[in-house]
C-alpha positions as CSV (number, residue, x, y, z in Angstrom):
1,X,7.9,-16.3,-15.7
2,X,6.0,-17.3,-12.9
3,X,7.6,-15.2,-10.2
4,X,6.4,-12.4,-13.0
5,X,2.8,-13.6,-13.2
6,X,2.6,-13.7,-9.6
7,X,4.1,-9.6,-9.0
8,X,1.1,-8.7,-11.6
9,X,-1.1,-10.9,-9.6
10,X,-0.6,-9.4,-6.8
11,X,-1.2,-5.7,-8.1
12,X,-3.9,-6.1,-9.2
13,X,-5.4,-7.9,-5.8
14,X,-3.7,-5.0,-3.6
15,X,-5.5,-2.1,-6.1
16,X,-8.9,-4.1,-6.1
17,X,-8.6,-4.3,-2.3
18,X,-7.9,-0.7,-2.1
19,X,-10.9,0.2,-4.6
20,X,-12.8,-1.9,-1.8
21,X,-11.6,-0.3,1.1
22,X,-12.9,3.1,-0.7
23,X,-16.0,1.8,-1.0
24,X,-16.3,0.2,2.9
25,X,-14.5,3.6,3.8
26,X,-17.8,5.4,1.9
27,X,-20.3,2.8,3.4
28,X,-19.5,3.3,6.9
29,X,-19.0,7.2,6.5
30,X,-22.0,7.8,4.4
31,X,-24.0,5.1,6.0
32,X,-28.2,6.1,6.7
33,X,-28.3,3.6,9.1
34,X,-26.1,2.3,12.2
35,X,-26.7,-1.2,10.7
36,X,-25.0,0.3,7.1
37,X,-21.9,1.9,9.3
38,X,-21.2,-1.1,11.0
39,X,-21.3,-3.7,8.2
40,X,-18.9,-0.8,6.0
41,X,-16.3,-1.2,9.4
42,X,-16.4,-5.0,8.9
43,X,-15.5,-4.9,5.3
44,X,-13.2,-2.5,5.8
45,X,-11.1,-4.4,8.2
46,X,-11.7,-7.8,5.8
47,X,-10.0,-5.9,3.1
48,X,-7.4,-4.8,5.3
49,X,-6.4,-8.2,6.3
50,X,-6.6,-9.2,3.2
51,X,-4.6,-6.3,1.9
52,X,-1.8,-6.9,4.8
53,X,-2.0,-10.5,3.2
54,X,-1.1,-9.4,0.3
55,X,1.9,-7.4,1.4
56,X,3.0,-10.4,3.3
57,X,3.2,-12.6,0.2
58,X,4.8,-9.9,-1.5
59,X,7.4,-9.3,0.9
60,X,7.9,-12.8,2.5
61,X,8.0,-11.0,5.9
62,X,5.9,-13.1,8.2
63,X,4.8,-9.7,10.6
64,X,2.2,-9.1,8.2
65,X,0.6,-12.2,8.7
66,X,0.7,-11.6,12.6
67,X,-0.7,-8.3,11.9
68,X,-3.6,-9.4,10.2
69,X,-4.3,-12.4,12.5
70,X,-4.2,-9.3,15.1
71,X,-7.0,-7.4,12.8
72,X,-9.0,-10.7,12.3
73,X,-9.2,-11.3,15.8
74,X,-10.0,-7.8,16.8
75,X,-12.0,-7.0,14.1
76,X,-14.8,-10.1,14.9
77,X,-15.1,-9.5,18.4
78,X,-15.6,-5.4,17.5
79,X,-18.1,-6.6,14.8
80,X,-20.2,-9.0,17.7
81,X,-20.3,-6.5,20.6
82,X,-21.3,-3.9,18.0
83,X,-23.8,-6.0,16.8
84,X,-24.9,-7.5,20.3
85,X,-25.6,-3.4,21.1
86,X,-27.7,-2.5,18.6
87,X,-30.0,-5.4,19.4
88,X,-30.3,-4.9,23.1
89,X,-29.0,-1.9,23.9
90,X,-25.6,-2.9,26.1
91,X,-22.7,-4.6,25.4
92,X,-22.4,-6.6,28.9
93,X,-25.4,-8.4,30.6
C-alpha cells in the first residue's frame, strides 16, 4: 500500500513540476523585462532539479541525483553572473 501511495505521489509532483516548468518556460520567453527572463531561467532549472529528483526516487538510480547537483550548481552561479551584469554592466571586474 505504501509503495502505491508513494507511485501516485510521485505523479502528481512530476506533472505539477512540469505545469511549472510551462509556466517558467512562458516567464522567461514572454518576459517584458531582462529582470522577468532571468528570474523564469532560475525557476525553470529549480523545477528541473527537482523534476530529475523526482525521477531519481522513482527509479532508485543515483545519476539523477548527480545530475541535478550538476544543474544546482550550474544553475546558481548562471543566476549570480546574470544578475551581477544587469547591475553593473560586466560580469568580471
Amino acid at each position: 500500500m505504501s509503495a502505491t501511495i508513494l507511485v501516485w505521489a510521485l505523479v502528481v509532483a512530476q506533472t505539477f513540476l512540469a505545469i511549472a516548468m510551462g509556466c517558467a518556460a512562458f516567464r522567461l520567453l514572454i518576459g517584458p523585462r531582462a529582470q522577468d527572463r532571468i528570474l523564469g531561467l532560475d525557476t525553470l532549472y529549480v523545477n528541473a532539479m527537482l523534476l530529475l529528483l523526482t525521477f531519481g526516487i522513482r527509479t532508485g538510480s543515483t545519476l539523477y541525483f548527480e545530475i541535478a547537483l550538476v544543474i544546482a550548481l550550474l544553475g546558481f552561479v548562471a543566476t549570480v553572473a546574470l544578475a551581477k551584469f544587469l547591475m553593473r554592466g560586466e560580469v568580471i571586474e
